[in-house]
N, C-alpha and C positions, 0 to 999 in steps of 0.2 A: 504494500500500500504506500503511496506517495503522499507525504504530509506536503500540503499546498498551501500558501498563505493569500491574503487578500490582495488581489490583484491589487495595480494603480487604475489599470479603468473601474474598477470600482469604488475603490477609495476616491479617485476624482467624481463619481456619481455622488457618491455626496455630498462634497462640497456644491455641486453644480444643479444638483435637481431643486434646489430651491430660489433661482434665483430664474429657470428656462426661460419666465414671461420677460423679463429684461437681462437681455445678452451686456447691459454696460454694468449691470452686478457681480457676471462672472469675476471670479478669481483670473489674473494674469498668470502664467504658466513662466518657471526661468527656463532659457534657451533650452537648456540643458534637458529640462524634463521635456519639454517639446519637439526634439529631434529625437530625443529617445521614443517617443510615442510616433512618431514619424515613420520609424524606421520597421514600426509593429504594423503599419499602416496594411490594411486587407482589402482587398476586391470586396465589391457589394451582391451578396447571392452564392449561390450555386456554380462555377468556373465552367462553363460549357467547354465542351470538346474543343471549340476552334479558339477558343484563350488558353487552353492548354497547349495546343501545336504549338500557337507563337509564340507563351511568357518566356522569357530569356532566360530564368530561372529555371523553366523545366526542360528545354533546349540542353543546357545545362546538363542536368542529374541526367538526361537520357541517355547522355555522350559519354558522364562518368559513373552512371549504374544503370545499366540496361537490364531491361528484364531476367537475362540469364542469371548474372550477376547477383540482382537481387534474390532468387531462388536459391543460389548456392547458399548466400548469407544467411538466410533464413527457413533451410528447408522442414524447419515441423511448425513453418506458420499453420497458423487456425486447427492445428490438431488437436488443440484441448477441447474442442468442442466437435470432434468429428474430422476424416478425411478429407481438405479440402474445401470444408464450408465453414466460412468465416469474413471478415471483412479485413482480413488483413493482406491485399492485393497489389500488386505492381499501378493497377488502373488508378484505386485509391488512394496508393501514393501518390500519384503523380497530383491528383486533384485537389488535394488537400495545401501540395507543393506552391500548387498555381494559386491560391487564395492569399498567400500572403506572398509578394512581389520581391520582397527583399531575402528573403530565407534562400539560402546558395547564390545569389546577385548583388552581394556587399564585400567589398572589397577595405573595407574600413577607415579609418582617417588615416592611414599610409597607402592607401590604394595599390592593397598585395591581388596577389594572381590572384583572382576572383574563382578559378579551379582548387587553388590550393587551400582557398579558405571554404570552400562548399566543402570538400573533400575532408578538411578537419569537422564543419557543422554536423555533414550524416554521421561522423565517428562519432563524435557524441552524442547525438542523439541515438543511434542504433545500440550504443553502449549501454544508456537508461533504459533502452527496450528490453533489453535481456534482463538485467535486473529486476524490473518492474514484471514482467509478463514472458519471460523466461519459465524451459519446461525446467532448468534445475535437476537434471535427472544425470546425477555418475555414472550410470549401465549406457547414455547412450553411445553409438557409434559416432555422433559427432563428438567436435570439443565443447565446452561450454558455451563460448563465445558467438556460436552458433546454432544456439537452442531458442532462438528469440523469436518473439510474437506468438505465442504458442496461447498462452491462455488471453481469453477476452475480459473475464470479468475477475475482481480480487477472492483471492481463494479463502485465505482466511478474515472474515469479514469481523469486523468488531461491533462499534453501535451503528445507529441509520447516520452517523456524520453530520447529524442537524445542527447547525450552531444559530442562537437565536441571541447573540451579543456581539457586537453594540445592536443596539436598537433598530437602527440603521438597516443592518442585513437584514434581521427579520422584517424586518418593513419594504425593502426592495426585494429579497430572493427569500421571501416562507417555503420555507418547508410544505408542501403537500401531504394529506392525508396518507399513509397506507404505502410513501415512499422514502427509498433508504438511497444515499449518495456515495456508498462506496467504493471503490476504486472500478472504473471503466475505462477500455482500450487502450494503446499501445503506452500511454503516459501515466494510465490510473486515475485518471482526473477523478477526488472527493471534492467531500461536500457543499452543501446547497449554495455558498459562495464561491464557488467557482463554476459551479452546471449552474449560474445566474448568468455571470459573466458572460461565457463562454457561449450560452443560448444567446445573446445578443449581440454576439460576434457573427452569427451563424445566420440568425433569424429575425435580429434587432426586435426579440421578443424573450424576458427570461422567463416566462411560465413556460415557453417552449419543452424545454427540458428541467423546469423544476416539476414539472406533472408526468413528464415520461421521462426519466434518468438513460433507462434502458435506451432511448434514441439514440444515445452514443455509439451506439455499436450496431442498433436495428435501424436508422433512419438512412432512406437516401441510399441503398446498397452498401450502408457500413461505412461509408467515406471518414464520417464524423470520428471512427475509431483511429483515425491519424491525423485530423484536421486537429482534435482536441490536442497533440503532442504538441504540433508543431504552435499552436496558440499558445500553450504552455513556455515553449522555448523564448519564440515574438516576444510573449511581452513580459512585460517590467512589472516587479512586485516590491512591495514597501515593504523593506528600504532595502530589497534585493534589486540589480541587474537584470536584466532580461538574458536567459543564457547564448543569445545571439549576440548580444552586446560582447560577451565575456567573450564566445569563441571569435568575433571580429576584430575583437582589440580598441573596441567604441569605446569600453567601460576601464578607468582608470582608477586605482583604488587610491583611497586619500588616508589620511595619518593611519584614523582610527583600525582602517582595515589593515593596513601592515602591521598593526599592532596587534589586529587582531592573526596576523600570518593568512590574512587571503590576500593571496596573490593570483594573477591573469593565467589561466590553464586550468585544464582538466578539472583539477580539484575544486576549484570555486563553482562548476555547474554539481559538480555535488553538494555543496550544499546549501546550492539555491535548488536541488529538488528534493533532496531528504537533510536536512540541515544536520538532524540527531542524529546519523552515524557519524558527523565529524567530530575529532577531537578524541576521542579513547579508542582511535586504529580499531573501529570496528569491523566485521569479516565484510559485512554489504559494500560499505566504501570501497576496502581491496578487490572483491568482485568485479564492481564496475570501474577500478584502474585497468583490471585483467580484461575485460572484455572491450576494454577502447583498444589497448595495443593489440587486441586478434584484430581486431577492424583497423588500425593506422596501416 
């Protein structure tokens, strides 16, 4: 399970929703948070077929992981739920790819090979895949590093993930009757503040998915089970980086972080997505060191 924290698009939801009828009451944004949010920037909808052919982005990932490719990486995708049915697909990557414009097409404030920095982004990401939704099985015939996408939903589930503090969330993303927010598709995305979010990325509606959870993985041919990662990765959380930022080399750490020993690499996207194995060399941590170097 992936402990998630509150996004900044929705920490900025509330500062903002109270002032919608006059845009000269918003809050000013510093540069800073504004190019960061810029850079999370998403297509509006569903990415049709012919935005998928041209985004440069997925032009891109098709050059440097082609379908084959992709299947070696991950041959027991969607076996946890049956031979081959599942939503974890080359098709769906790629559509999830084309939703957000900048994911593999940022070359960063040194504007390095925009191949070498996609090339580092899927390694990270694919690395949290394994961990997160990884079959985890010693007897298999593959190596570890290559057990990934396997399960859709979190195995061992703890409470429904409701969080009903500050006031705020439960006022913008309630909980639904009779629904529990634990971890779904390739990222885990929990609870009801982030399937809020994340719905309004999607649908620019959050009951979308605070009434059907399960969409993440059932809606739309499954797409939504990588569109949610890569949402994940985009965007920025208070007072975390967005791990696009970190893998581009946007996000520059200032006193407090070197003091706190986060430094630019690998390590910092761990623990902007499970913060609590950092710090007592936990096994999960090393896990997901091991599974970035099968993929680098």
């Amino acid at each position: 399970m992936r402990v998630l924290v509150l996004t900044v698009s929705a920490i900025l939801h509330a500062a903002l929703v109270k002032s919608d009828c006059d845009p000269s009451k918003r809050p000013q944004l510093p540069q800073e948070a504004s190019d960061m949010l810029k850079r999370a920037i998403r297509l509006d909808g569903v990415p049709t077929d012919q935005q998928i052919a041209k985004a440069p982005n997925c032009q891109r990932v098709k050059r440097l992981l082609n379908e084959t490719t992709f299947s070696y990486l991950f041959p027991l995708a969607n076996q946890g739920k049956g031979m081959g049915k599942g939503p974890y697909t080359y098709k769906n990557f790629l559509k999830a790819v084309a939703k957000w414009p900048k994911f593999c097409d940022d070359g960063g404030p040194n504007n390095a090979d925009k191949d070498k920095v996609c090339l580092r982004e899927l390694s990270t990401m694919f690395a949290h895949f394994v961990q997160e939704v990884g079959a985890h099985n010693p007897s298999s015939k593959y190596p570890s590093w290559r057990q990934g996408l396997y399960f859709f939903r979190e195995v061992n589930r703890g409470s429904r993930y409701c969080a009903t503090s500050p006031k705020w969330v439960q006022k913008r993303f309630p909980c639904s009757d009779g629904q529990s927010y634990f971890g779904r598709g390739a990222a885990q995305i929990s609870w009801n503040y982030n399937y809020g979010p994340f719905s309004v990325a999607i649908y620019n509606d959050p009951k979308k998915l605070l009434t059907n959870p399960d969409g993440v993985i059932t809606n739309e041919d499954g797409w939504l089970s990588f569109a949610s990662a890569i949402w994940f990765d985009m965007t920025p959380q208070t007072p975390k980086p967005s791990i696009h930022d970190v893998v581009t080399d946007w996000w520059k750490p200032n006193n407090d972080d070197k003091a706190g020993s986060r430094r630019p690499g690998f390590g910092t996207t761990i623990m902007i997505t499970n913060g609590i194995e950092c710090g007592h060399s936990s096994q999960q941590a090393a896990n997901r060191v091991e599974y970035y170097k099968g993929f680098c």
